[in-house]
C-alpha positions in Angstrom: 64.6 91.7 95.5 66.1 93.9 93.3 69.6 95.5 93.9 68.2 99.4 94.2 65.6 98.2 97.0 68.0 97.2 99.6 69.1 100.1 101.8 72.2 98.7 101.7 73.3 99.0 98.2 72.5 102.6 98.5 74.0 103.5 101.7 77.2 101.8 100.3 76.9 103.8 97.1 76.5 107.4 98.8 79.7 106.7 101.2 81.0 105.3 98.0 81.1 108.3 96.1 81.4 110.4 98.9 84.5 108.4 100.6 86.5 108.7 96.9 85.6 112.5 96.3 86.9 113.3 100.0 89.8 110.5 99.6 90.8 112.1 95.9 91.0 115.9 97.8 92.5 114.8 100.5 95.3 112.9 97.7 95.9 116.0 96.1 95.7 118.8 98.6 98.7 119.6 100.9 97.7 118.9 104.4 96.9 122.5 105.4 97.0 121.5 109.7 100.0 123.1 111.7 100.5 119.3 112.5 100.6 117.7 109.0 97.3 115.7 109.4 95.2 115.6 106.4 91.7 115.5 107.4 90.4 115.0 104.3 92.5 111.5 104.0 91.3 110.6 107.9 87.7 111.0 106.2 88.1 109.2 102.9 89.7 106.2 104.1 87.1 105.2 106.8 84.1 106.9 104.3 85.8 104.0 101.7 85.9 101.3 104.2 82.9 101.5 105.3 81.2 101.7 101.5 83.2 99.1 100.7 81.3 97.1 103.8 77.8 97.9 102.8 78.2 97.3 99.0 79.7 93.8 100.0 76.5 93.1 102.7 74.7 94.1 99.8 75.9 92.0 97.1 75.9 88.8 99.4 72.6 89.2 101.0 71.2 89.5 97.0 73.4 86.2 96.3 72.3 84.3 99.1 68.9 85.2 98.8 68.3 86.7 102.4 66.7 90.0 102.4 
């Protein structure tokens, strides 16, 4: 199976690219909650995680051979 067929790979590529564009905002914009929290750092980080998750899945299901 090639690496664009697996749902995985893509899933893992949208949060991907997603998780780092909200995680590069959030990096350099001040925090603009009365309380300090930066939503857009609570967003990337988990975003990134779970990209980093999938793209792993992904890559170990293609080397392993189970689809």
């Amino acid at each position: 199976m090639r690496l664009f067929e697996d749902l995985r790979f893509i899933i893992g590529l949208l949060f991907a690219i997603l998780g780092l564009l909200v995680l590069g905002a959030g990096l350099l914009h001040p925090p603009a909650a009365p309380g300090g929290l930066n939503a857009n750092l609570l967003g990337g980080i988990p975003m990134t995680a779970f990209a980093v998750v999938m793209l792993a899945l992904a890559l170990l299901a293609r080397r392993t051979g189970r689809e």
